[in-house]
PyMOL Python script that loads the backbone (N, CA, C, O; Angstrom):
from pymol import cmd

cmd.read_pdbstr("""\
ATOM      1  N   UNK A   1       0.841  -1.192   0.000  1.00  0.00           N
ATOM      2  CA  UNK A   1       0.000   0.000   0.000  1.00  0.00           C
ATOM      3  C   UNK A   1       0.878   1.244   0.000  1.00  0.00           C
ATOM      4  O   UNK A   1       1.868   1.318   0.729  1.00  0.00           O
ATOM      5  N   UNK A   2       0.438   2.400  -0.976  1.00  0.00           N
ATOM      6  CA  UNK A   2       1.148   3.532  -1.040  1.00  0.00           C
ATOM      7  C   UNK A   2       1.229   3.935   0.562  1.00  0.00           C
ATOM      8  O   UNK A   2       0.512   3.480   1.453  1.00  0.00           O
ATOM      9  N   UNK A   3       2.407   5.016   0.709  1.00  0.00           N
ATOM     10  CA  UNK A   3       2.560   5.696   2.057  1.00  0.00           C
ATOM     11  C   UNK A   3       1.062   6.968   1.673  1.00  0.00           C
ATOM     12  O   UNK A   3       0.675   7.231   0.535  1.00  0.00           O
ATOM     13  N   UNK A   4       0.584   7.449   2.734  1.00  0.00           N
ATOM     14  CA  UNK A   4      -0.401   8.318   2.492  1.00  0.00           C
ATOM     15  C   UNK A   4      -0.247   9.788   1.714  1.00  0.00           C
ATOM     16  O   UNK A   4      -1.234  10.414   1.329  1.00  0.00           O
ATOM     17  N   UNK A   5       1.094  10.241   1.539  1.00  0.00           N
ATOM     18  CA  UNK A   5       1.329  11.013   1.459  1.00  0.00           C
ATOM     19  C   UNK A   5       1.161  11.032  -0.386  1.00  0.00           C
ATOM     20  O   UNK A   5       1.196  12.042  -1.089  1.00  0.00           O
ATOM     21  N   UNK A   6       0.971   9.545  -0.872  1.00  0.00           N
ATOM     22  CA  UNK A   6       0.995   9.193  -2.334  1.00  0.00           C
ATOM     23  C   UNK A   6      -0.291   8.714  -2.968  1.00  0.00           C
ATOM     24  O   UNK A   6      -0.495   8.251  -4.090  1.00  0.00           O
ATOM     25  N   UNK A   7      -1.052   8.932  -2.017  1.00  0.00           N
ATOM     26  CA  UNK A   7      -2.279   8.256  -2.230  1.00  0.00           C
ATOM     27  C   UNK A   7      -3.046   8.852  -2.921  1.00  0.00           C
ATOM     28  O   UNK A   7      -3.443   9.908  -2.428  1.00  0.00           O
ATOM     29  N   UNK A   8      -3.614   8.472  -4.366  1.00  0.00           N
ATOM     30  CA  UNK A   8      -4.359   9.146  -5.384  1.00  0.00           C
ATOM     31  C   UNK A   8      -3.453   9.789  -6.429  1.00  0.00           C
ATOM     32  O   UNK A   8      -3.833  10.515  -7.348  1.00  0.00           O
ATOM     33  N   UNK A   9      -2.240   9.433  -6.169  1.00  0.00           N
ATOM     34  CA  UNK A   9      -1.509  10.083  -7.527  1.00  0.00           C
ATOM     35  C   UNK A   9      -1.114   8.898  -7.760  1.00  0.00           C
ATOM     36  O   UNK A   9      -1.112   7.819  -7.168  1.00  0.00           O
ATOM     37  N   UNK A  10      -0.641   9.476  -9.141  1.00  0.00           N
ATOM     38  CA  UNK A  10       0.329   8.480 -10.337  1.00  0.00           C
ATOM     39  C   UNK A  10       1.772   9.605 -10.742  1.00  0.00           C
ATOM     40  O   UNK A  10       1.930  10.812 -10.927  1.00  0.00           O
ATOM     41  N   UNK A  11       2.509   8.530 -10.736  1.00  0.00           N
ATOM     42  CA  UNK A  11       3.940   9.459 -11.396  1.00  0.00           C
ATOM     43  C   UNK A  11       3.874   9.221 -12.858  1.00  0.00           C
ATOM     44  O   UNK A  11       3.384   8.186 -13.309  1.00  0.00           O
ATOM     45  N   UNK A  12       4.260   9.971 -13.454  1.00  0.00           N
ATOM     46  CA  UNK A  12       4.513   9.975 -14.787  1.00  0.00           C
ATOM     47  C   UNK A  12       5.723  11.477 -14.713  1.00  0.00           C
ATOM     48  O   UNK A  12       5.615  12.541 -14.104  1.00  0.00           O
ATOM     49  N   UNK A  13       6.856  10.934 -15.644  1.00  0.00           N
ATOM     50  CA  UNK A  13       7.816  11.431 -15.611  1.00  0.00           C
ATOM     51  C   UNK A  13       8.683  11.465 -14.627  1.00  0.00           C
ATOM     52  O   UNK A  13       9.880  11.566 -14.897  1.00  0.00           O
ATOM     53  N   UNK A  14       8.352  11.406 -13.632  1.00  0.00           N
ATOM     54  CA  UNK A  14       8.786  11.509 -12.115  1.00  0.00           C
ATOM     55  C   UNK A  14       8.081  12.694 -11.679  1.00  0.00           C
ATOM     56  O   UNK A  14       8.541  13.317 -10.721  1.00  0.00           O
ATOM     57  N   UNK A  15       6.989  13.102 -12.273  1.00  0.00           N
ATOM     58  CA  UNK A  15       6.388  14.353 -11.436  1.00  0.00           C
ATOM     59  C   UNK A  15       4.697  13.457 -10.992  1.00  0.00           C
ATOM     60  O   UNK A  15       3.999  12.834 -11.792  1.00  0.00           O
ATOM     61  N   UNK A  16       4.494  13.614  -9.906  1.00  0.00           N
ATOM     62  CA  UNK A  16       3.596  13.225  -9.104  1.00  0.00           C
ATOM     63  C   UNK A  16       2.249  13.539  -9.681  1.00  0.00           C
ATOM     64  O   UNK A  16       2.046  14.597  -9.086  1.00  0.00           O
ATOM     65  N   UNK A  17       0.960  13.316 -10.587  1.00  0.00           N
ATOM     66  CA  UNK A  17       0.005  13.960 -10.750  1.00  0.00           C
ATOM     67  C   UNK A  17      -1.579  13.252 -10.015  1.00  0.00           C
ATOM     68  O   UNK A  17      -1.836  12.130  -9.579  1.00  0.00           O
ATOM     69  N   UNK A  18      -2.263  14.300 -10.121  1.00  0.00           N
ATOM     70  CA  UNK A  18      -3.467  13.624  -9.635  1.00  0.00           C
ATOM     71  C   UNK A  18      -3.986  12.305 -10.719  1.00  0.00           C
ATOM     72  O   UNK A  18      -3.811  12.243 -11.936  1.00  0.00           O
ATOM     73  N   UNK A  19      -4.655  11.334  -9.840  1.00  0.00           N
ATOM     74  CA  UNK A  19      -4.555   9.845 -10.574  1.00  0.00           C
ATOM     75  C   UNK A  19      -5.917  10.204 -12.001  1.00  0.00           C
ATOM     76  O   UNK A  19      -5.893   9.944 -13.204  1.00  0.00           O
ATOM     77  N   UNK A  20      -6.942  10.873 -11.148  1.00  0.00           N
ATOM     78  CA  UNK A  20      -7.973  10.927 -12.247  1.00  0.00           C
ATOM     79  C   UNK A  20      -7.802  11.980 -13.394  1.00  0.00           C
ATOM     80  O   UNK A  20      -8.500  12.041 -14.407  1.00  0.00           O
ATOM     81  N   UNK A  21      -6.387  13.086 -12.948  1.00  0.00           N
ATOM     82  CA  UNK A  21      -6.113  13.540 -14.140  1.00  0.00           C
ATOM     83  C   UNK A  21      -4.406  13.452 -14.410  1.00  0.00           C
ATOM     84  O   UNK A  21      -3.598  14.378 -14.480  1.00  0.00           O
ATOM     85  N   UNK A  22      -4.171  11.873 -14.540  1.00  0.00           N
ATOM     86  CA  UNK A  22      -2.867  11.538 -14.997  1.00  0.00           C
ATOM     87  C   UNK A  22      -2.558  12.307 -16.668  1.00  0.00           C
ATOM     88  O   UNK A  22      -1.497  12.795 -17.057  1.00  0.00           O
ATOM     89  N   UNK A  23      -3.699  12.215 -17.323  1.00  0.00           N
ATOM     90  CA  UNK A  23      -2.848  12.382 -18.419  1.00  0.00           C
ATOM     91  C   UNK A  23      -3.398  13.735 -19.145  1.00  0.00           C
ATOM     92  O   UNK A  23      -3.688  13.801 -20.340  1.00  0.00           O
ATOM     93  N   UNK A  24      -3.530  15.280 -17.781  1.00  0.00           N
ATOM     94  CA  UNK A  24      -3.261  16.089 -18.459  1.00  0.00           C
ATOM     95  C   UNK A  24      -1.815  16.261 -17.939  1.00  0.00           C
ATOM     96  O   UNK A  24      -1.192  15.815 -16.975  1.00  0.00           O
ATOM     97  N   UNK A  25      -1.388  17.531 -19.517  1.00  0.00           N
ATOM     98  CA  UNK A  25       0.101  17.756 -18.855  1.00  0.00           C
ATOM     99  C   UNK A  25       0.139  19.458 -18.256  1.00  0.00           C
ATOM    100  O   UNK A  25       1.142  20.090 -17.922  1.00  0.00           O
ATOM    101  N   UNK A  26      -1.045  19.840 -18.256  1.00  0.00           N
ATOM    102  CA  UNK A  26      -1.241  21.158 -17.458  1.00  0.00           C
ATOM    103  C   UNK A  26      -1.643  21.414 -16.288  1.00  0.00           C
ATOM    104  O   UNK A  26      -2.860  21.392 -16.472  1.00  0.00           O
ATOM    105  N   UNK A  27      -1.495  21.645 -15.197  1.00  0.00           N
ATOM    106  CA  UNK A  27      -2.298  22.027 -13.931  1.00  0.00           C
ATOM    107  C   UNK A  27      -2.354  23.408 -12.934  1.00  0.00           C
ATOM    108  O   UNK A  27      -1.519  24.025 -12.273  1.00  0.00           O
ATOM    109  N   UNK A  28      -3.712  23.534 -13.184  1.00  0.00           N
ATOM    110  CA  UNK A  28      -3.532  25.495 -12.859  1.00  0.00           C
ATOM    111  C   UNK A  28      -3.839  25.246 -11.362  1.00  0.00           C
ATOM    112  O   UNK A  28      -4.504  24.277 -10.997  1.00  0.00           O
ATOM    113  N   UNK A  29      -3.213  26.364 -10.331  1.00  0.00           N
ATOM    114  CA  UNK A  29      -3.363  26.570  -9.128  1.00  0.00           C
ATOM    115  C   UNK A  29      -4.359  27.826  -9.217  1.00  0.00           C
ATOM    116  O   UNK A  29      -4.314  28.929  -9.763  1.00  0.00           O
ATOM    117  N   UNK A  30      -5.206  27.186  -8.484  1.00  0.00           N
ATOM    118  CA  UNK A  30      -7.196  28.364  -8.499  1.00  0.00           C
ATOM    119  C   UNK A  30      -6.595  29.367  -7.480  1.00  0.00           C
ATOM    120  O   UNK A  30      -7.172  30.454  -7.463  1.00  0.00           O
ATOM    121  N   UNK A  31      -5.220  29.175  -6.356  1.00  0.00           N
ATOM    122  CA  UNK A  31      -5.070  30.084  -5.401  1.00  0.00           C
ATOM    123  C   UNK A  31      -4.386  31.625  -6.123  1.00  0.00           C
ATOM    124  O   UNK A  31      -4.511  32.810  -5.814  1.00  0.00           O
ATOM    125  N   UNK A  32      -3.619  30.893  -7.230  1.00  0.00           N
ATOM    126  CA  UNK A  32      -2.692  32.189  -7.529  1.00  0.00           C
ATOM    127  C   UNK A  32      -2.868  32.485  -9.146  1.00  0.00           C
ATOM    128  O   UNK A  32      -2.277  33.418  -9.691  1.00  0.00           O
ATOM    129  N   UNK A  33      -3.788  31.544  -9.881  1.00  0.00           N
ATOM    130  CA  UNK A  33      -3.364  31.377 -11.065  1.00  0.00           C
ATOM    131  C   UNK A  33      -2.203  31.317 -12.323  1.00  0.00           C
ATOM    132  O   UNK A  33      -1.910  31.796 -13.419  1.00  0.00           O
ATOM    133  N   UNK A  34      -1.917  30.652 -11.608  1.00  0.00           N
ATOM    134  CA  UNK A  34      -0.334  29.786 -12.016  1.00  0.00           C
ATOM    135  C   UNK A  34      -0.597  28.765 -12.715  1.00  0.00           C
ATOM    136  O   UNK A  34      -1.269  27.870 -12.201  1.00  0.00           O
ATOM    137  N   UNK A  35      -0.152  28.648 -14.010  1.00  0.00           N
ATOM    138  CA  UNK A  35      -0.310  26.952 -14.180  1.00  0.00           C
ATOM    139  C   UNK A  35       1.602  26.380 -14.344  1.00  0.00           C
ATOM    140  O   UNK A  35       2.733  26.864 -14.307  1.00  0.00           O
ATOM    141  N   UNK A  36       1.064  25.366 -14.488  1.00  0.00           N
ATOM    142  CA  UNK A  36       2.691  24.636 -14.024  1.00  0.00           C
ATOM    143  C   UNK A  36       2.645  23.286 -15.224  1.00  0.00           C
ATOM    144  O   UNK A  36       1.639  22.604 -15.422  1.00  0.00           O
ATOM    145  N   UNK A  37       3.382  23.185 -15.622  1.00  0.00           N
ATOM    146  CA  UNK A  37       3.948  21.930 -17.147  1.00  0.00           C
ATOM    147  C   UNK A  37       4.055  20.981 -16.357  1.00  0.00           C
ATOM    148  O   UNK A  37       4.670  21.265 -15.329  1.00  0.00           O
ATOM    149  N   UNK A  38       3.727  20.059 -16.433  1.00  0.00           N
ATOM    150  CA  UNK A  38       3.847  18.559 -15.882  1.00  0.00           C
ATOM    151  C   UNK A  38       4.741  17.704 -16.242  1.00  0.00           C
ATOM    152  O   UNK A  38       5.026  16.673 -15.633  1.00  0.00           O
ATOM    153  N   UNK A  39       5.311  18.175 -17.440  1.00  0.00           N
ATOM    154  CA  UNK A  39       6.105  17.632 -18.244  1.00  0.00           C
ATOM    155  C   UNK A  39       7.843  18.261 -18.073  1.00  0.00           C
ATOM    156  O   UNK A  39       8.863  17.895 -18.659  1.00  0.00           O
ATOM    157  N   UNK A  40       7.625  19.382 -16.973  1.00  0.00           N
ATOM    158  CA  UNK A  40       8.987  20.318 -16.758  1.00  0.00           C
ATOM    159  C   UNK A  40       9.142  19.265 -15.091  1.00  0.00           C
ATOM    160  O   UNK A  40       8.288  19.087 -14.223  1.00  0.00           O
ATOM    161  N   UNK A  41      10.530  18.761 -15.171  1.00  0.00           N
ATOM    162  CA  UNK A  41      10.661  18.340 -13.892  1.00  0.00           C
ATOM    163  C   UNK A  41      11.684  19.285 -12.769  1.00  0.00           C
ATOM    164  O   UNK A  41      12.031  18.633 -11.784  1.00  0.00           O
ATOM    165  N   UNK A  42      11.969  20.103 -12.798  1.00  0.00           N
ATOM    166  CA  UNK A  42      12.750  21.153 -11.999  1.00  0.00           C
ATOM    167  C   UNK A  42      12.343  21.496 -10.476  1.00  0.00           C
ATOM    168  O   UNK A  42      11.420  22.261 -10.197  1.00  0.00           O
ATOM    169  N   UNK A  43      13.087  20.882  -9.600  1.00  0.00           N
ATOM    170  CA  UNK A  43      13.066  20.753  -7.838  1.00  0.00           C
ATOM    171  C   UNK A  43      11.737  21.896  -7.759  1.00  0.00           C
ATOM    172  O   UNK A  43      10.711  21.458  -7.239  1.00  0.00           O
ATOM    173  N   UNK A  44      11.725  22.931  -8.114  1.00  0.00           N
ATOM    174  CA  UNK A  44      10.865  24.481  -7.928  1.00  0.00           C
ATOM    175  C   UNK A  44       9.677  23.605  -8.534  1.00  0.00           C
ATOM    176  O   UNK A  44       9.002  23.125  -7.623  1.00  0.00           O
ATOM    177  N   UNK A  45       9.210  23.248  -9.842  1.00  0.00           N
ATOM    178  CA  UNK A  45       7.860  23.223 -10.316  1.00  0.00           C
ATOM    179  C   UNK A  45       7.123  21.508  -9.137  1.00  0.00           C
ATOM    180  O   UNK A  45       5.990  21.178  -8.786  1.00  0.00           O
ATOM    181  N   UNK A  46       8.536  20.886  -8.920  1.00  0.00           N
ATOM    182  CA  UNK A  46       7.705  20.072  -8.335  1.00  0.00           C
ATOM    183  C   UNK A  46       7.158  19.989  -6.267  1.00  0.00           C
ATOM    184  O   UNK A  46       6.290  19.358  -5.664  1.00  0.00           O
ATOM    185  N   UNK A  47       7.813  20.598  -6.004  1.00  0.00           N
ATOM    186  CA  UNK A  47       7.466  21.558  -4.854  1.00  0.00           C
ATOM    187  C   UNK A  47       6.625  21.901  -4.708  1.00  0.00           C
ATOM    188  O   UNK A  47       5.955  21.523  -3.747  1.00  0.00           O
ATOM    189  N   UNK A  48       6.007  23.186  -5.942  1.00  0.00           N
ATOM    190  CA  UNK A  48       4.717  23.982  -5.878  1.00  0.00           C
ATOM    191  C   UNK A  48       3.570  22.921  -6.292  1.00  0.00           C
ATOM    192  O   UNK A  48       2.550  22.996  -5.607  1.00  0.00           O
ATOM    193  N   UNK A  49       3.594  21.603  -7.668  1.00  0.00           N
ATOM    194  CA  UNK A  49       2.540  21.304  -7.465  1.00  0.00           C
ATOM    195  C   UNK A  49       2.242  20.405  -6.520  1.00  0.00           C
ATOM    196  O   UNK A  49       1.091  20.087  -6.222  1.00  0.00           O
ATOM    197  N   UNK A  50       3.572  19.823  -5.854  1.00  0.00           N
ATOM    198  CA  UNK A  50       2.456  19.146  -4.595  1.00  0.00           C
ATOM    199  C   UNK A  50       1.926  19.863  -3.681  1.00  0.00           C
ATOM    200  O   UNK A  50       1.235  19.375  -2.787  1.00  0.00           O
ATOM    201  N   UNK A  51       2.210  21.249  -3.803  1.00  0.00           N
ATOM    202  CA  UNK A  51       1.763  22.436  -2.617  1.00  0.00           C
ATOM    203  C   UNK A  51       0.353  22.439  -3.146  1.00  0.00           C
ATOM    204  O   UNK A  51      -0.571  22.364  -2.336  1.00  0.00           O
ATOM    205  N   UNK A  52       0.077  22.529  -4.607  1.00  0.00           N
ATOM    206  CA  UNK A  52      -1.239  22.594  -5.255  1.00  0.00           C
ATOM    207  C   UNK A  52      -2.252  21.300  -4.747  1.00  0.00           C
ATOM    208  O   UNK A  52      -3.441  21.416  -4.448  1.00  0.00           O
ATOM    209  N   UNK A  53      -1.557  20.211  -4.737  1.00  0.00           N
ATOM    210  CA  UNK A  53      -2.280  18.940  -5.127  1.00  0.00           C
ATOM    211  C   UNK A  53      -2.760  18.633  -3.016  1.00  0.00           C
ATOM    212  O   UNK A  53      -3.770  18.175  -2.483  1.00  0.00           O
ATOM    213  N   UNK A  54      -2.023  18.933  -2.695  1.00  0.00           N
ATOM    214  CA  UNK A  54      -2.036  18.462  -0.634  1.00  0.00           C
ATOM    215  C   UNK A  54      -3.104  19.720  -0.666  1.00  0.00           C
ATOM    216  O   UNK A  54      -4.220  19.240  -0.464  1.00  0.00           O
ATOM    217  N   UNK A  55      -3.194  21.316  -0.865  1.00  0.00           N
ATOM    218  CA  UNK A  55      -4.165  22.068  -0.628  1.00  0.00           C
ATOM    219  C   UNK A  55      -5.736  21.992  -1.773  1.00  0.00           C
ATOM    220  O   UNK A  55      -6.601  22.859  -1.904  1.00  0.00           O
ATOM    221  N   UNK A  56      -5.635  20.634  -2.450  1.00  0.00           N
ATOM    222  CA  UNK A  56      -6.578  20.452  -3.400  1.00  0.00           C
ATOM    223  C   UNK A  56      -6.862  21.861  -4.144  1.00  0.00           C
ATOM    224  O   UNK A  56      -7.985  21.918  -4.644  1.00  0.00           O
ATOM    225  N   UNK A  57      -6.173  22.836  -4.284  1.00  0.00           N
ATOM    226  CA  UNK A  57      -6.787  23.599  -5.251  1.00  0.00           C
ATOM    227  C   UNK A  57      -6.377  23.911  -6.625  1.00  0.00           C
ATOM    228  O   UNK A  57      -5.893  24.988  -6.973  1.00  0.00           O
ATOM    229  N   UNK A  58      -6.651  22.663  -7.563  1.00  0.00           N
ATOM    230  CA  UNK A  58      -6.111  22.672  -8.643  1.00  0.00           C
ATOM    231  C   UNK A  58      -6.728  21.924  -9.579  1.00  0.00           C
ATOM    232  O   UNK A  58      -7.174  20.831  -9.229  1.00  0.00           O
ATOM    233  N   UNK A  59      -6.879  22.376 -10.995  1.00  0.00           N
ATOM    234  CA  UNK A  59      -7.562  22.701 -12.273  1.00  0.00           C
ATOM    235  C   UNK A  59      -6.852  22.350 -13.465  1.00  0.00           C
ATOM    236  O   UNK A  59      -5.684  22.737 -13.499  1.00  0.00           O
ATOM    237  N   UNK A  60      -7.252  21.747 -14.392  1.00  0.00           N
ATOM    238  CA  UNK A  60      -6.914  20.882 -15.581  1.00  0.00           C
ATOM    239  C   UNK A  60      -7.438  21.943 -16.440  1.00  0.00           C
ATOM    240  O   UNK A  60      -7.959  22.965 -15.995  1.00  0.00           O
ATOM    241  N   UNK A  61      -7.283  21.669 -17.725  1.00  0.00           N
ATOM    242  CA  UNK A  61      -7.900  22.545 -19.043  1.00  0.00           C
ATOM    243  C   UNK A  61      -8.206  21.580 -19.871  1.00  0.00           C
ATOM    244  O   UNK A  61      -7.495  20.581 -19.977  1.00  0.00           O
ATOM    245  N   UNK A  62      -9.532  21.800 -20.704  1.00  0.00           N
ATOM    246  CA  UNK A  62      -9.731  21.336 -21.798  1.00  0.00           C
ATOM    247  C   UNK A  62      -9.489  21.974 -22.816  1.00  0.00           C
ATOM    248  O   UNK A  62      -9.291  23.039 -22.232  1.00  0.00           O
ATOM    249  N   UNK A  63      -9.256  22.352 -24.420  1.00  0.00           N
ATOM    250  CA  UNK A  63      -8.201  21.097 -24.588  1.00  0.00           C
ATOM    251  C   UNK A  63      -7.090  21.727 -23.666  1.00  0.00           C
ATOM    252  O   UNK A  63      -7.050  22.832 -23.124  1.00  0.00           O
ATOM    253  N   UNK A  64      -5.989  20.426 -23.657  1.00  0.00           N
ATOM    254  CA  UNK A  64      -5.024  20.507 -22.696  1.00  0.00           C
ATOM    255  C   UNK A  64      -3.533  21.274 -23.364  1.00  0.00           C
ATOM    256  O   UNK A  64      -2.446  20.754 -23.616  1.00  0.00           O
ATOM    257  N   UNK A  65      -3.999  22.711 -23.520  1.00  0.00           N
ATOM    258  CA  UNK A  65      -3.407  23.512 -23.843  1.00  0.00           C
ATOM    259  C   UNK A  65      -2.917  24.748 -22.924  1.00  0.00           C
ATOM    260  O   UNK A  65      -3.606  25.324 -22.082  1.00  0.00           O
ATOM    261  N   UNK A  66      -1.350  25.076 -23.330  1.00  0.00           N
ATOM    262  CA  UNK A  66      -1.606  26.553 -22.880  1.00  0.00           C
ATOM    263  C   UNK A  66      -1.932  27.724 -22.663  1.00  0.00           C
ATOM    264  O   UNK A  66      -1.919  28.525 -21.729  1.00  0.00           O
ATOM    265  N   UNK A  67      -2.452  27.632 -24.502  1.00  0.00           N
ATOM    266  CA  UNK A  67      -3.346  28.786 -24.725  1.00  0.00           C
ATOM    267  C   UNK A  67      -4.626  28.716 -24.261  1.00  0.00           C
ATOM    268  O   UNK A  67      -5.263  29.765 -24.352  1.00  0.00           O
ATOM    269  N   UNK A  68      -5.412  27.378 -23.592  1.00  0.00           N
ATOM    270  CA  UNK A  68      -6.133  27.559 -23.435  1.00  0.00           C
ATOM    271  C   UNK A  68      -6.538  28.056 -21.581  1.00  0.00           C
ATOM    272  O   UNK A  68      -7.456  28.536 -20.916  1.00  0.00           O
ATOM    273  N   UNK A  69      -5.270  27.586 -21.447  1.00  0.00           N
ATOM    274  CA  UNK A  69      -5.372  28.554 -19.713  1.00  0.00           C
ATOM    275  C   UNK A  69      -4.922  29.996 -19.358  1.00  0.00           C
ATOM    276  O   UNK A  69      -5.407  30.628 -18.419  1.00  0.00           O
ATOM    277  N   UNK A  70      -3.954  30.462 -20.184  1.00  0.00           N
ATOM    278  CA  UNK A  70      -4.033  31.537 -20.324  1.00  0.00           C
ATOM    279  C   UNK A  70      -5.591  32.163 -20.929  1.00  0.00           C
ATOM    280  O   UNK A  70      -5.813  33.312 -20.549  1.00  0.00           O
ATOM    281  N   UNK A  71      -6.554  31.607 -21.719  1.00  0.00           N
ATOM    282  CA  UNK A  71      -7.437  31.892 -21.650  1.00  0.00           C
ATOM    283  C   UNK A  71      -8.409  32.263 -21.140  1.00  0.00           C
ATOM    284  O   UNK A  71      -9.303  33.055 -21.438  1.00  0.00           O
ATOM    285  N   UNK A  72      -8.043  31.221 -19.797  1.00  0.00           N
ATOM    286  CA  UNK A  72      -8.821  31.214 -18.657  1.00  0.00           C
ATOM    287  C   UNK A  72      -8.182  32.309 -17.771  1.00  0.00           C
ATOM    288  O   UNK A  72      -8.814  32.612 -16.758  1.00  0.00           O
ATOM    289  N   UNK A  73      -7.355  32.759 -17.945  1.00  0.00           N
ATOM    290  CA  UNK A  73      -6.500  33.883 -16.987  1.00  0.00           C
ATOM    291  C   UNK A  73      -5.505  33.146 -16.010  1.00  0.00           C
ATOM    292  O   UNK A  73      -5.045  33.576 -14.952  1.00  0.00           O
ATOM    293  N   UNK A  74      -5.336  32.207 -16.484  1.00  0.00           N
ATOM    294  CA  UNK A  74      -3.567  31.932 -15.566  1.00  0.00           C
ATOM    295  C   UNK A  74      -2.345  32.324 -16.695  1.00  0.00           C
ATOM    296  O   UNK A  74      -2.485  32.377 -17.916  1.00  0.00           O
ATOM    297  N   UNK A  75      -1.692  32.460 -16.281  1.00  0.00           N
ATOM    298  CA  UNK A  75      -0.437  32.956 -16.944  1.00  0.00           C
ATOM    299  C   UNK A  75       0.496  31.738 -15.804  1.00  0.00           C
ATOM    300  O   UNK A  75       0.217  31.336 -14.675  1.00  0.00           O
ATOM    301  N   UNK A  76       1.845  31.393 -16.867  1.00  0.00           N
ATOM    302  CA  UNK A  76       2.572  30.658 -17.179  1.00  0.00           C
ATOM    303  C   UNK A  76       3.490  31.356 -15.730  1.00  0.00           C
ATOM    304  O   UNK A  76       3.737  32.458 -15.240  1.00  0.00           O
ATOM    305  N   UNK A  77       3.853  29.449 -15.401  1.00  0.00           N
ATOM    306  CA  UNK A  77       5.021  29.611 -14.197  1.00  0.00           C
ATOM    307  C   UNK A  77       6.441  30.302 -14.889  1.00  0.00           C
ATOM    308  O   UNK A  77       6.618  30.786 -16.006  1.00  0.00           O
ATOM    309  N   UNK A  78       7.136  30.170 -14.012  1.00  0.00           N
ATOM    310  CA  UNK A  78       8.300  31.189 -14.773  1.00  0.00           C
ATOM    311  C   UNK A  78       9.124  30.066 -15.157  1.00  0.00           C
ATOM    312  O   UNK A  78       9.927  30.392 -16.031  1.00  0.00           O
ATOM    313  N   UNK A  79       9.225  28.504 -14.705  1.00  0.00           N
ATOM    314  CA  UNK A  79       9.998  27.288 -15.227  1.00  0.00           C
ATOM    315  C   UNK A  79       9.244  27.483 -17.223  1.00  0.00           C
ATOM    316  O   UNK A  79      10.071  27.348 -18.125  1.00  0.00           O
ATOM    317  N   UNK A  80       8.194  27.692 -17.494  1.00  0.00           N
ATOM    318  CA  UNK A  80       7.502  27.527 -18.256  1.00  0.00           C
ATOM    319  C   UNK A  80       8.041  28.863 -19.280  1.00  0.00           C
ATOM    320  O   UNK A  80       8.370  28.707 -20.457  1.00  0.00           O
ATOM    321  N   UNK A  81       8.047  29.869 -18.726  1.00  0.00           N
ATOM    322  CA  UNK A  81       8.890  30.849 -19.533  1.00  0.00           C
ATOM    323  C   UNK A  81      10.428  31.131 -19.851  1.00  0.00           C
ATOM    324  O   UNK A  81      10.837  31.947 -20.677  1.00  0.00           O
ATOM    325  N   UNK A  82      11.346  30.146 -18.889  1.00  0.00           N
ATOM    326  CA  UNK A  82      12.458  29.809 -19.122  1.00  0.00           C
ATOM    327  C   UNK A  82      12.948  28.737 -19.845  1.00  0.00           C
ATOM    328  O   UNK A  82      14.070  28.708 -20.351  1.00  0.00           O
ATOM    329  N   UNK A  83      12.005  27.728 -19.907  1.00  0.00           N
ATOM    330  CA  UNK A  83      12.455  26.888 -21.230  1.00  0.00           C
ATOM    331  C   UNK A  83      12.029  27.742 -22.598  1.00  0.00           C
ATOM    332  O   UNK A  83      12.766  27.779 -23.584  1.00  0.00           O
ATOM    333  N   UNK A  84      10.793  28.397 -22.529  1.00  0.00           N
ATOM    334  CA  UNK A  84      10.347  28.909 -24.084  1.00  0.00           C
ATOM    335  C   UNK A  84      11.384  29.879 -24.453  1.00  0.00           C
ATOM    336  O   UNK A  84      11.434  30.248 -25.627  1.00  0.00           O
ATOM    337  N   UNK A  85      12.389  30.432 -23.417  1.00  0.00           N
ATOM    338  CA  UNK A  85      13.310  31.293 -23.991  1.00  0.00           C
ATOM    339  C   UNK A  85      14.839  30.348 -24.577  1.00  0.00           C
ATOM    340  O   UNK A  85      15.733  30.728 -25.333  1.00  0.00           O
ATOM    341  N   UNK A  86      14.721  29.501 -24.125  1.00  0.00           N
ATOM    342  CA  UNK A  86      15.953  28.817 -23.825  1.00  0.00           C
ATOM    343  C   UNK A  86      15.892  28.250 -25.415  1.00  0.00           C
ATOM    344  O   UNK A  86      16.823  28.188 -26.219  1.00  0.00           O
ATOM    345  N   UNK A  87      14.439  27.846 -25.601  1.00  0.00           N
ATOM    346  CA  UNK A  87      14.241  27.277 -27.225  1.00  0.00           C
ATOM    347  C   UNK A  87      14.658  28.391 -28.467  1.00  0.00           C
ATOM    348  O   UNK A  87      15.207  28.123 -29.536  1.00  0.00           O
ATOM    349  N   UNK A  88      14.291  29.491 -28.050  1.00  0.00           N
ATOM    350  CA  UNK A  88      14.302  30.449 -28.835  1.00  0.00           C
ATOM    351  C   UNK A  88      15.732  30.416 -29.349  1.00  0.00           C
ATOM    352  O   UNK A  88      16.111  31.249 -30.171  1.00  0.00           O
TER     353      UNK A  88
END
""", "prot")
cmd.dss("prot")
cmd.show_as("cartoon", "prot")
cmd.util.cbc("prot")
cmd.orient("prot")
């Protein structure tokens, strides 16, 4: 049996996500409107979303886009704006 502290997630990638939404790769925090890449594994993004996921306040997008949460009015963690520069 998982330790409790794991209970209801699934890892994928090595980042911890909620089990019933394993396979988005977006998850917005409703406290600050932040969303965070699921797919970025960096000590900082995975910190904050288990801060998201232990205070349950956190939000998936349909489709599972960025543009579509910025839509919604979260704007992008800053791990999320440091790879898009890094590509550039």
């Amino acid at each position: 049996m998982d330790p409790p502290s794991n209970r209801g997630l699934a890892t994928l990638s090595g980042m911890a996500r909620p089990a019933r939404f394993e396979a988005y790769r977006y998850l917005g925090d409703k406290r600050n409107q932040v969303v965070y890449d699921l797919d970025v594994d960096p000590a900082a993004v995975t910190a904050a979303v288990k801060d998201v996921l232990d205070a349950e306040a956190f939000t998936t997008f349909s489709p599972d886009t960025l543009a579509e949460a910025r839509n919604r009015g979260y704007r992008a963690h800053r791990s999320l704006r440091i790879r898009r520069s890094d590509e550039d």
